[in-house]
N, CA, C and O atoms as a printed pandas DataFrame, in Angstrom:
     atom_number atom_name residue_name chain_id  residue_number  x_coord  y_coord  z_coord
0              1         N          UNK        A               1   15.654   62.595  -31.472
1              2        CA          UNK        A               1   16.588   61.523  -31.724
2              3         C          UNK        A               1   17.144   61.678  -33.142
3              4         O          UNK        A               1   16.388   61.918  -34.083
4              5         N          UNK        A               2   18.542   61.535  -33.302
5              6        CA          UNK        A               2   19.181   61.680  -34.752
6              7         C          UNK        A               2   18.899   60.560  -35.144
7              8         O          UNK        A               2   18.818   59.557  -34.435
8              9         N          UNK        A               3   18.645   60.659  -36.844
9             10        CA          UNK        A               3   18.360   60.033  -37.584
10            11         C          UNK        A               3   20.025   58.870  -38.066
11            12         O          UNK        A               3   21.201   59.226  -38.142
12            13         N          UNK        A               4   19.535   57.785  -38.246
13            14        CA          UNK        A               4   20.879   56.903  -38.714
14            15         C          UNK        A               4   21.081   57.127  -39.773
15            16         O          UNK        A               4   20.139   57.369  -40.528
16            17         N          UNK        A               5   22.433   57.129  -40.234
17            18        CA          UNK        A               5   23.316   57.776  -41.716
18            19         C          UNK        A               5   22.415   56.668  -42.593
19            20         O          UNK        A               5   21.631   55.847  -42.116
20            21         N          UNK        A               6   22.730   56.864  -43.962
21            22        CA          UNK        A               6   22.527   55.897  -44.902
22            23         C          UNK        A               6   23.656   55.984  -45.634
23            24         O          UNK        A               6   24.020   57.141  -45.845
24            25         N          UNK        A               7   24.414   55.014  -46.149
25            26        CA          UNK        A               7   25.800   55.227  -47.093
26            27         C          UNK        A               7   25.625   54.392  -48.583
27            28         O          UNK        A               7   25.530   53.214  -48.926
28            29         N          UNK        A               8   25.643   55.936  -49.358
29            30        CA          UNK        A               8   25.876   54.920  -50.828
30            31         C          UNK        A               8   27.516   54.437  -50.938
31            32         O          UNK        A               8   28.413   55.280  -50.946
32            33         N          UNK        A               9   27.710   53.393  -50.998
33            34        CA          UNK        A               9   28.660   52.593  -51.850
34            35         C          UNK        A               9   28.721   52.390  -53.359
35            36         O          UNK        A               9   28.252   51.367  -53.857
36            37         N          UNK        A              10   29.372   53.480  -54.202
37            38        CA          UNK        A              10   29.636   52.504  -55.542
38            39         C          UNK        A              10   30.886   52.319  -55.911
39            40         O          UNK        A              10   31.846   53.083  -55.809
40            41         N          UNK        A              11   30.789   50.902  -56.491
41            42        CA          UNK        A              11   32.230   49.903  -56.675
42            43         C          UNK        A              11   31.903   49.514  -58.088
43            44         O          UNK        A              11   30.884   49.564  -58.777
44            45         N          UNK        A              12   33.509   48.987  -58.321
45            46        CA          UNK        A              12   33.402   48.045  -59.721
46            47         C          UNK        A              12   33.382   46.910  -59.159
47            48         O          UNK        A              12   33.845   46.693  -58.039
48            49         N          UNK        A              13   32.598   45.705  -60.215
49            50        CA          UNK        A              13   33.384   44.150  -59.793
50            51         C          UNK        A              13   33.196   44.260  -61.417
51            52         O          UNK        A              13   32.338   44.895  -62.031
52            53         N          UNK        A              14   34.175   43.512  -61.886
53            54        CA          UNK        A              14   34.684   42.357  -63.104
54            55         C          UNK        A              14   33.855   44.160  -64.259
55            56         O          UNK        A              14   34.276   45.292  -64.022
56            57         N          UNK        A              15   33.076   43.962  -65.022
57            58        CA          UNK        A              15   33.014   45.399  -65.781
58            59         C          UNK        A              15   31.461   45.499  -65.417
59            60         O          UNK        A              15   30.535   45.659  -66.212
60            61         N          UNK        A              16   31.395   45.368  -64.036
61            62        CA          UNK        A              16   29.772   46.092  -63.987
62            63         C          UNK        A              16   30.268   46.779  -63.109
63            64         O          UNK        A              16   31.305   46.285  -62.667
64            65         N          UNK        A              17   29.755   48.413  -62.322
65            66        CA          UNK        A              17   29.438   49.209  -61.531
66            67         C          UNK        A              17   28.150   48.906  -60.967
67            68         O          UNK        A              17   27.089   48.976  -61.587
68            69         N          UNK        A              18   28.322   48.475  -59.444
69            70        CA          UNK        A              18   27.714   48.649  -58.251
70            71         C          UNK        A              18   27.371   49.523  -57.627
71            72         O          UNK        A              18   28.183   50.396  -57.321
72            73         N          UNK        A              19   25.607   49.612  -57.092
73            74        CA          UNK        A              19   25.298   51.453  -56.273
74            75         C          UNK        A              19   24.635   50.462  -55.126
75            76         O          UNK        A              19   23.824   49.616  -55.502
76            77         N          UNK        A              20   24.924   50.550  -53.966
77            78        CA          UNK        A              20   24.200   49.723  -52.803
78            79         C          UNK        A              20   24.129   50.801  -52.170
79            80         O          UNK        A              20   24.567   51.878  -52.576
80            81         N          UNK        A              21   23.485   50.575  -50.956
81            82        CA          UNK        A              21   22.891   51.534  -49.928
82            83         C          UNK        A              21   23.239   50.305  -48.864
83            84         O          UNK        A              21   22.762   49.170  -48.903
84            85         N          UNK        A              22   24.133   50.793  -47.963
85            86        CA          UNK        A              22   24.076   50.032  -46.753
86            87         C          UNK        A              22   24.057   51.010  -45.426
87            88         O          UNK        A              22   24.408   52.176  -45.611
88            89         N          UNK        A              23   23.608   50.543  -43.890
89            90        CA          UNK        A              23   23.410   50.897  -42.778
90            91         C          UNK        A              23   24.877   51.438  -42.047
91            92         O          UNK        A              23   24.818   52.475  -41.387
92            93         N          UNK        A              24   26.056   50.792  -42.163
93            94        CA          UNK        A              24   27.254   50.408  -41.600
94            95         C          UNK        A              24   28.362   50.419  -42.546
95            96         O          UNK        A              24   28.542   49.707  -43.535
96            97         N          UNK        A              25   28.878   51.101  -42.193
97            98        CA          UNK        A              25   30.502   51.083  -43.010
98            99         C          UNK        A              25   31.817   51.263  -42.503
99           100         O          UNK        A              25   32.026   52.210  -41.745
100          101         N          UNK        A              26   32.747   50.470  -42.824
101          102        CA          UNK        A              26   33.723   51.012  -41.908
102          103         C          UNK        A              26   35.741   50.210  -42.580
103          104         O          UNK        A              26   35.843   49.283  -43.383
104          105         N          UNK        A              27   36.685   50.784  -42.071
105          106        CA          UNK        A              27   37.788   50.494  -42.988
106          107         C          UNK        A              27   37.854   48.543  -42.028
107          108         O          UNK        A              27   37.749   48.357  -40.815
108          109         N          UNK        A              28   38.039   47.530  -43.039
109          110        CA          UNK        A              28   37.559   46.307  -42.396
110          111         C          UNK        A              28   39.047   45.882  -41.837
111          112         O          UNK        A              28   40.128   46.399  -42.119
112          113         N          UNK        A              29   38.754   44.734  -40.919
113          114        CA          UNK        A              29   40.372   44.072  -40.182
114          115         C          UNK        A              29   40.954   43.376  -41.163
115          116         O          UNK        A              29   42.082   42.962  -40.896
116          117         N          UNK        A              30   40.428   43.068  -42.453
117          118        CA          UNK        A              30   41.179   42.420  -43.256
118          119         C          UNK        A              30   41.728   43.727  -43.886
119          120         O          UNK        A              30   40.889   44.628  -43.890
120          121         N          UNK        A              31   43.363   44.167  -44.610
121          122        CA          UNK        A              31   43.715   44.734  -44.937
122          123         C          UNK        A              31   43.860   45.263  -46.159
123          124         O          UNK        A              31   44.451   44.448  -46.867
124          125         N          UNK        A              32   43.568   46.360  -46.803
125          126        CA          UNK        A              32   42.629   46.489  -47.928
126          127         C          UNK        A              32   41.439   46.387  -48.221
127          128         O          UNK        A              32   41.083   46.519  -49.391
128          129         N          UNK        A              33   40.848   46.213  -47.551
129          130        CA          UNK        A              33   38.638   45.971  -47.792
130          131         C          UNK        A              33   38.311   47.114  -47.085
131          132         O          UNK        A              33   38.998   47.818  -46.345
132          133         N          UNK        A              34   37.130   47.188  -47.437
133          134        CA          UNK        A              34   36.235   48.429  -46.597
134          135         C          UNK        A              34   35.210   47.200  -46.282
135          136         O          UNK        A              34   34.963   46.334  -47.121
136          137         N          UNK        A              35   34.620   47.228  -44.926
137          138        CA          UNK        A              35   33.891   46.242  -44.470
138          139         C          UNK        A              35   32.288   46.499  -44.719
139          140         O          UNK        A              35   31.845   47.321  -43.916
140          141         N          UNK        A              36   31.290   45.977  -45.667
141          142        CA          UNK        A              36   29.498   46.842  -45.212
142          143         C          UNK        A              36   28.723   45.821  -44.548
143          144         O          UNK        A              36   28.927   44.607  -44.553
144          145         N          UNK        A              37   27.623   46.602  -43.861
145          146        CA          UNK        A              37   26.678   45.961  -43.245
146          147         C          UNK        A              37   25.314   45.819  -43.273
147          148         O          UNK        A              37   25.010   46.589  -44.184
148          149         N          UNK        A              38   24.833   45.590  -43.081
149          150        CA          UNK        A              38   23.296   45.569  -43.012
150          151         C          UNK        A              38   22.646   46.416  -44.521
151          152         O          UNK        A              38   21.701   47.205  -44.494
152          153         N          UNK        A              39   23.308   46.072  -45.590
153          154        CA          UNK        A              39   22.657   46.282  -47.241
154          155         C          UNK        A              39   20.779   46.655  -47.122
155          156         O          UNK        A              39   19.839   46.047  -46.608
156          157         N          UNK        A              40   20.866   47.586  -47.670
157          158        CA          UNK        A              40   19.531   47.966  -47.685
158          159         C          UNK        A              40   18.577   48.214  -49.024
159          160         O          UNK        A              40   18.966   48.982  -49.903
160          161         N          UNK        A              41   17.452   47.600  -49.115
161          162        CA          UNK        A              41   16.965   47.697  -50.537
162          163         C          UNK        A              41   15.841   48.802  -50.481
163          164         O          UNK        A              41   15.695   49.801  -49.778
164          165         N          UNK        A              42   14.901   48.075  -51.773
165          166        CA          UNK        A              42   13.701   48.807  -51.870
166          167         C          UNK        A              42   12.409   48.287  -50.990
167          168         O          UNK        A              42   12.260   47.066  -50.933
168          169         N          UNK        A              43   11.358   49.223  -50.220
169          170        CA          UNK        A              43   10.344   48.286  -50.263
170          171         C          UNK        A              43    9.917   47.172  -51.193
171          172         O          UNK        A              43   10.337   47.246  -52.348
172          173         N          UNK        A              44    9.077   46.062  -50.832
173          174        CA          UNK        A              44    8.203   45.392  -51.948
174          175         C          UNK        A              44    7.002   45.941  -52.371
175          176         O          UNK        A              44    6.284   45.475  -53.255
176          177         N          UNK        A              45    6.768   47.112  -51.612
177          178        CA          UNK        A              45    5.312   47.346  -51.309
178          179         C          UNK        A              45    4.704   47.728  -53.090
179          180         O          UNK        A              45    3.661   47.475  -53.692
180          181         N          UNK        A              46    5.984   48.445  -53.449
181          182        CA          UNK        A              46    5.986   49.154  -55.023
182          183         C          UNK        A              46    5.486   48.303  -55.821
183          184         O          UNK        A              46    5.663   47.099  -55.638
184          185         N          UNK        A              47    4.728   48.813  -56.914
185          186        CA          UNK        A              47    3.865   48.033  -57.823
186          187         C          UNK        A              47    5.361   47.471  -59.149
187          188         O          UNK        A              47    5.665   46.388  -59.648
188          189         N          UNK        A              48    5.950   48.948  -59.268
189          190        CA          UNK        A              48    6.867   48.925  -60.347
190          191         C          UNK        A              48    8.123   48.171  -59.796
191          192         O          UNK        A              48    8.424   48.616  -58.688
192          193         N          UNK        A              49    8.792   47.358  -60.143
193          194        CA          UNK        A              49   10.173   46.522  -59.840
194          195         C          UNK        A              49   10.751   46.951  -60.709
195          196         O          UNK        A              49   10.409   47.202  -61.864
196          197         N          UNK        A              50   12.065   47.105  -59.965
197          198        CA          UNK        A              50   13.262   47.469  -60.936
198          199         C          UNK        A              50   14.384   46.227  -61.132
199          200         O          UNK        A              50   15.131   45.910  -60.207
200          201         N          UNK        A              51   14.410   45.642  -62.288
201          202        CA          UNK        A              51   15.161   44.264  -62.454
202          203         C          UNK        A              51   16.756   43.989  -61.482
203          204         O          UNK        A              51   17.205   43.006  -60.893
204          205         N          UNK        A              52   17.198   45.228  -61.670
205          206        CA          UNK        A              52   18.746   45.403  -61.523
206          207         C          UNK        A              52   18.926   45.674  -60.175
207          208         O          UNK        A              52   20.073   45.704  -59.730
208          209         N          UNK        A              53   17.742   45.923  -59.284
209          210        CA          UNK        A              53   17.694   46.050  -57.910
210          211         C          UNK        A              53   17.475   44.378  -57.722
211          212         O          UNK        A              53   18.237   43.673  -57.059
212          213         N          UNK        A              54   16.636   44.037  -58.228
213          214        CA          UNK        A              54   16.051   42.483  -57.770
214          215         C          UNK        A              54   17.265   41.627  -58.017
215          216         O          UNK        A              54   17.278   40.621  -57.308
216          217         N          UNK        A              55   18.548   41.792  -59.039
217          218        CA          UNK        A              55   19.247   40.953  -59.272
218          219         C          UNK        A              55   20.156   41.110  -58.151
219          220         O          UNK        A              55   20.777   40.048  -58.111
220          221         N          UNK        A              56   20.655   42.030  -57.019
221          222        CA          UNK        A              56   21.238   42.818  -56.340
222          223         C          UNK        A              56   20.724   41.864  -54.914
223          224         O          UNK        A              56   21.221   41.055  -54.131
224          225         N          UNK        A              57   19.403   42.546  -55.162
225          226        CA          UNK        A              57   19.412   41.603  -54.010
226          227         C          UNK        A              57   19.070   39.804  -53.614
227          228         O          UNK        A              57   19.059   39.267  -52.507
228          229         N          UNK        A              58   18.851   39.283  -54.790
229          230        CA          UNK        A              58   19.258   37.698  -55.035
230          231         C          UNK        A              58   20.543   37.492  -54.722
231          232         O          UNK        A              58   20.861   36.429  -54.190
232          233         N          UNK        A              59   21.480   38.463  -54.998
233          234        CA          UNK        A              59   23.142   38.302  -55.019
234          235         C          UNK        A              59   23.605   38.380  -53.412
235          236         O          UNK        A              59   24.404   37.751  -52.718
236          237         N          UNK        A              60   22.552   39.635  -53.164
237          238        CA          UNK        A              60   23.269   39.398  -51.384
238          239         C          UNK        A              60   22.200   39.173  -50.319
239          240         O          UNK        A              60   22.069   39.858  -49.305
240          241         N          UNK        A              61   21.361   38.000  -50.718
241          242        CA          UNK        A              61   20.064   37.772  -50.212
242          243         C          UNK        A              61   20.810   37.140  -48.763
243          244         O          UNK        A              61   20.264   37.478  -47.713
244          245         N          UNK        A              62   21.684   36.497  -48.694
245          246        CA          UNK        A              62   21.991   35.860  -47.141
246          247         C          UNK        A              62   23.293   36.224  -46.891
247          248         O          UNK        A              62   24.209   35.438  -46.647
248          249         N          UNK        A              63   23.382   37.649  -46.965
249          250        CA          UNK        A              63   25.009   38.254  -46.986
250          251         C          UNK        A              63   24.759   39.323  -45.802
251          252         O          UNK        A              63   24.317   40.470  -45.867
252          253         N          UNK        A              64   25.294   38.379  -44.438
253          254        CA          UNK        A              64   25.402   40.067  -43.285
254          255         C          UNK        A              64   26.511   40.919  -43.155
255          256         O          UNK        A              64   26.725   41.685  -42.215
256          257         N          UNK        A              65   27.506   40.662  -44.583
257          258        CA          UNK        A              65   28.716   41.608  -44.216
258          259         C          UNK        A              65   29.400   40.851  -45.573
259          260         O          UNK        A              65   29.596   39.695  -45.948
260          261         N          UNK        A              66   29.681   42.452  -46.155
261          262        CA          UNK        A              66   30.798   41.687  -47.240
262          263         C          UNK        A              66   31.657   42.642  -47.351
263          264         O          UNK        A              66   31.541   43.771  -46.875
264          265         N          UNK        A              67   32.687   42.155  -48.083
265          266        CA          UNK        A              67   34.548   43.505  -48.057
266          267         C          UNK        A              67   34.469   43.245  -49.394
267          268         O          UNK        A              67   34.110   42.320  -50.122
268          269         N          UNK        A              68   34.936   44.397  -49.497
269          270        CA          UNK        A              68   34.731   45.079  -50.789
270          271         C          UNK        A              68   36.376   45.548  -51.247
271          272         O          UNK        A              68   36.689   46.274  -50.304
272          273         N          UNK        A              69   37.317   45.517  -51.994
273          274        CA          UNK        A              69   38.595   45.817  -52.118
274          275         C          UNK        A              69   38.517   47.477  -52.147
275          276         O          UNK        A              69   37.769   48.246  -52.750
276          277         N          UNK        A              70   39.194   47.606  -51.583
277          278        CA          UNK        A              70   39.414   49.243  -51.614
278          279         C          UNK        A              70   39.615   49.485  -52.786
279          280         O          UNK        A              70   38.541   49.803  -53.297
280          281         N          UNK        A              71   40.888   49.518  -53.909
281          282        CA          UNK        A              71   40.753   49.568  -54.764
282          283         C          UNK        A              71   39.482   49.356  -56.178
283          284         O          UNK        A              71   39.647   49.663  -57.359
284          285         N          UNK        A              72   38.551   48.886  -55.689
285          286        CA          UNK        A              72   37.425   48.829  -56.668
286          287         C          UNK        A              72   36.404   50.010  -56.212
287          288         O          UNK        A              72   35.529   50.358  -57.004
288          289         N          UNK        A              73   36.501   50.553  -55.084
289          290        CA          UNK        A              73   35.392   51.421  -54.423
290          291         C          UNK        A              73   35.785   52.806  -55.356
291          292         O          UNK        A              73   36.913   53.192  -55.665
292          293         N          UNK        A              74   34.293   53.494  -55.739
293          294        CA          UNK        A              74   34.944   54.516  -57.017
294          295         C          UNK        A              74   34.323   55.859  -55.495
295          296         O          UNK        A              74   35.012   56.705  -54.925
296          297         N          UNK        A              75   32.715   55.493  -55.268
297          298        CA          UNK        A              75   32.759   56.606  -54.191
298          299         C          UNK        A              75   31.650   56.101  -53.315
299          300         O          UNK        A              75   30.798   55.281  -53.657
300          301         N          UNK        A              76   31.780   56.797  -51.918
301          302        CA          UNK        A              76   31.061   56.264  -50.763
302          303         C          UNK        A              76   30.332   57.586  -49.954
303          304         O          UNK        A              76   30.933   58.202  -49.074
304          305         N          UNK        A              77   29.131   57.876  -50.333
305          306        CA          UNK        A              77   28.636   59.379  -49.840
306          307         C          UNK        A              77   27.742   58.905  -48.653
307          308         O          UNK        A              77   27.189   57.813  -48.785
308          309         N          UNK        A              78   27.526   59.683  -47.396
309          310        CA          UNK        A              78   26.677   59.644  -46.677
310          311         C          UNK        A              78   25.416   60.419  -46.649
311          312         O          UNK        A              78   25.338   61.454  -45.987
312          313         N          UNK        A              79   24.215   59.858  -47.492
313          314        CA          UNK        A              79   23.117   60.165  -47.681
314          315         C          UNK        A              79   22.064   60.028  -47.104
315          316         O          UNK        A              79   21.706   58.913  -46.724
316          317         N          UNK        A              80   21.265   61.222  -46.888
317          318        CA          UNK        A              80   20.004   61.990  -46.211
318          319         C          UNK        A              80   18.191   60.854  -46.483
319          320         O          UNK        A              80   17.162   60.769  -45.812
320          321         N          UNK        A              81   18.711   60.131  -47.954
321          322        CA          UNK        A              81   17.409   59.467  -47.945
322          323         C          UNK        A              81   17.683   57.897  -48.975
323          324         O          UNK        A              81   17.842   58.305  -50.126
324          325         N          UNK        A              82   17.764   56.669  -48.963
325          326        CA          UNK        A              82   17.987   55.720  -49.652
326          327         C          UNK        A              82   17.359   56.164  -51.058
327          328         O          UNK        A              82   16.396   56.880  -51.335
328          329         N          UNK        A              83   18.237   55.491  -51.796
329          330        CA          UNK        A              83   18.246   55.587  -53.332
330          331         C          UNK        A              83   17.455   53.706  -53.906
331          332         O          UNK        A              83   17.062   52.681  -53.348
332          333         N          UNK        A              84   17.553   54.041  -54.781
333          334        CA          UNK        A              84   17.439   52.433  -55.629
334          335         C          UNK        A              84   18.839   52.021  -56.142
335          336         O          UNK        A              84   19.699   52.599  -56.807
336          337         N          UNK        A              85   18.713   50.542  -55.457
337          338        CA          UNK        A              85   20.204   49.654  -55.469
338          339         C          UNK        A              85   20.506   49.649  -57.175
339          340         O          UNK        A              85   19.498   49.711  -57.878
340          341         N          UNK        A              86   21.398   49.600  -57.639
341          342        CA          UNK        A              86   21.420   49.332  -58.906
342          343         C          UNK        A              86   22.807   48.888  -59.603
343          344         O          UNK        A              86   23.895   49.377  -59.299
344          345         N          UNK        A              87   22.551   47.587  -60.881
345          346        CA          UNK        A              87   23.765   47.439  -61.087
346          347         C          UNK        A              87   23.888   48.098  -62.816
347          348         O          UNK        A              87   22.820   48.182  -63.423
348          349         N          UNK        A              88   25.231   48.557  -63.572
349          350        CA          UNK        A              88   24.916   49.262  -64.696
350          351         C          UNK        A              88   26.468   48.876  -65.287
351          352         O          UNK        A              88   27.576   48.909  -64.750
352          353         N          UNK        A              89   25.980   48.470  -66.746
353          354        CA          UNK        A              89   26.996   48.325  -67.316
354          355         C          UNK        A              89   28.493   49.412  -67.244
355          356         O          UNK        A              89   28.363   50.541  -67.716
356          357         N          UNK        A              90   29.841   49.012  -66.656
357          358        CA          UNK        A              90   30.798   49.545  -66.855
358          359         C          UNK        A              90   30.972   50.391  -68.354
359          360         O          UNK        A              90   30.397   50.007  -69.372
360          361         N          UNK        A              91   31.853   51.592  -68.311
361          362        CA          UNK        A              91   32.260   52.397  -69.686
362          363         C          UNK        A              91   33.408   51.732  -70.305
363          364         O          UNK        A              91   34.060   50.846  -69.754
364          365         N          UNK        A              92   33.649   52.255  -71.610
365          366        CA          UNK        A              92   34.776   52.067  -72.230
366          367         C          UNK        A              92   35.661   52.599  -71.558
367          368         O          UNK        A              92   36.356   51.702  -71.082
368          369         N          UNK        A              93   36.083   53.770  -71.202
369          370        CA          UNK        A              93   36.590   54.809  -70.230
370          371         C          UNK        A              93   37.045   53.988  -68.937
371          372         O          UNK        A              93   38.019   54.443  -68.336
372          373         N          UNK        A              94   36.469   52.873  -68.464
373          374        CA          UNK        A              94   36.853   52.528  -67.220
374          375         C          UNK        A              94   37.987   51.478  -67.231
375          376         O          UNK        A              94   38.603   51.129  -66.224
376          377         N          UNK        A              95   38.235   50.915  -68.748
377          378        CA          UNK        A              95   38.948   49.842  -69.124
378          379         C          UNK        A              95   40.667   50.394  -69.237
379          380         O          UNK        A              95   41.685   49.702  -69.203
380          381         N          UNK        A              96   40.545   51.696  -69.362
381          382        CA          UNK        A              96   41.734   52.737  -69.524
382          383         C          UNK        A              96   42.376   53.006  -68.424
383          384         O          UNK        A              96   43.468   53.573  -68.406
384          385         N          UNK        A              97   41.476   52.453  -66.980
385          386        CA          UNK        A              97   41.765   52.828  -65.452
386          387         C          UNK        A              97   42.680   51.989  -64.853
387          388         O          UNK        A              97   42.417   50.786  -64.832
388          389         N          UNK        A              98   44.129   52.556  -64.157
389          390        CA          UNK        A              98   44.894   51.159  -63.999
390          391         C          UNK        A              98   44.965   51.262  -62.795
391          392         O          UNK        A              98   45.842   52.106  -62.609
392          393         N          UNK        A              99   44.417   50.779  -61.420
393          394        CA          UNK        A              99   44.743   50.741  -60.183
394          395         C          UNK        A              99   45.923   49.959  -59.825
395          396         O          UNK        A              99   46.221   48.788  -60.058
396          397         N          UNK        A             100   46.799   51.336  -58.907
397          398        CA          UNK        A             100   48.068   50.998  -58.289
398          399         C          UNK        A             100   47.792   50.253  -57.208
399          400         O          UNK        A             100   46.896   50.140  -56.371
400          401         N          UNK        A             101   49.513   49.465  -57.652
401          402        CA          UNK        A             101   49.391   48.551  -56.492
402          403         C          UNK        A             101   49.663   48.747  -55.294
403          404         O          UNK        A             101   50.400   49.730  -55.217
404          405         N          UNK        A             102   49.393   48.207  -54.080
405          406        CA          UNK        A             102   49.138   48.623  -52.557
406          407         C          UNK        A             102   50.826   47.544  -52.326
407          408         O          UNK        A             102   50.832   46.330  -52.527
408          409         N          UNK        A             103   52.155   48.382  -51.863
409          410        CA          UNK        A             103   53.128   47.652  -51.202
410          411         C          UNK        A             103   53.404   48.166  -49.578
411          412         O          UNK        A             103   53.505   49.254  -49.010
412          413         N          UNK        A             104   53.462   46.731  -49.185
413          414        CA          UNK        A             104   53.698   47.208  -47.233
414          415         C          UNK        A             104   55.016   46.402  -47.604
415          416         O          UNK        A             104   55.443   45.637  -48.468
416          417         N          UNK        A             105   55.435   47.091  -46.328
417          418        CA          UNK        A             105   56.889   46.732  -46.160
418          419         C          UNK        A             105   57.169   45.046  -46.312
419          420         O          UNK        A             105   56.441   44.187  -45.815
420          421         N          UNK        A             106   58.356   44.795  -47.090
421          422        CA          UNK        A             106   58.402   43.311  -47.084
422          423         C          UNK        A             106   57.811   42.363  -47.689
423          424         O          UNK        A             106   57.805   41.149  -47.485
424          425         N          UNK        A             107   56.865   43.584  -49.133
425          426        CA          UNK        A             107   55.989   42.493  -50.069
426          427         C          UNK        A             107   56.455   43.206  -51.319
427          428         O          UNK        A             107   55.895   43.277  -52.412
428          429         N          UNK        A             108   57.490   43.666  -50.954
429          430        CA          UNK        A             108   58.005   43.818  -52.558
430          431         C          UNK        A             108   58.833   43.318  -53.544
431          432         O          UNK        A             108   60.050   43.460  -53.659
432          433         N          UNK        A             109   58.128   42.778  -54.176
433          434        CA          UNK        A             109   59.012   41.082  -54.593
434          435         C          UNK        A             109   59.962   41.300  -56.393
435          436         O          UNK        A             109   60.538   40.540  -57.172
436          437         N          UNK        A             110   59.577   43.087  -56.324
437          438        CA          UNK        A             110   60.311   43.745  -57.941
438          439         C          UNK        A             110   61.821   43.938  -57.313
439          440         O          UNK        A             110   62.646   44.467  -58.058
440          441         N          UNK        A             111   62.096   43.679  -56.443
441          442        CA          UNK        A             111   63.970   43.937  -55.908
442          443         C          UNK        A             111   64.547   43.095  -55.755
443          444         O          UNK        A             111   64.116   42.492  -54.772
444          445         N          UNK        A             112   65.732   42.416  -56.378
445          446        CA          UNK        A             112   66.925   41.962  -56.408
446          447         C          UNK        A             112   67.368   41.840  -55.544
447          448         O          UNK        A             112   67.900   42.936  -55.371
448          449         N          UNK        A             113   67.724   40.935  -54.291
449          450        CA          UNK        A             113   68.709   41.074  -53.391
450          451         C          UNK        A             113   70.050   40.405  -53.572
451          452         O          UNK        A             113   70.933   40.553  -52.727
């Protein structure tokens, strides 16, 4: 029997960088989001806790699905063995980053008619 994918997700929100591990991923029905599912942590079993995992998962302790803006997603790998969730201060370097804007037909409100 094949083994189920594991997918790292890392994103920005506001100037922290996000590393989650979720079960499910996929482009979401709302337009612009990537949709995740079933977020996956660390055992408890571990003697050692890692703070920035524990704050991670307080944050999405009763969360079965959240969208994530495409534009904030930096990269999404499909990995062989779960990692530790983690959140880590944003760079100076990332403040320099200007994400373009997404226009569909009929939302472009820079033209003169």
């Amino acid at each position: 029997m094949p083994k189920k994918p594991i997918y790292k997700i890392i994103f920005h929100n506001q100037d922290k960088i996000f590393e989650v591990y979720a079960k499910h991923i996929y482009q979401g029905e709302l337009f612009g989001f990537v949709e995740i599912e079933e977020l996956v942590f660390g055992e408890k079993a571990s003697l050692v806790v890692d703070p920035s995992e524990e704050s991670l998962k307080t944050e999405f302790a009763n969360v079965n699905r959240t969208y994530i803006p495409m534009h904030s997603i930096i990269r999404i790998d499909e990995v062989n063995k779960q990692g530790t969730a983690r959140i880590k201060q944003g760079t100076e370097q990332s403040g320099n980053v200007t994400t373009l804007p997404i226009y569909t037909k009929g939302t472009d409100t820079s033209r003169k008619t």
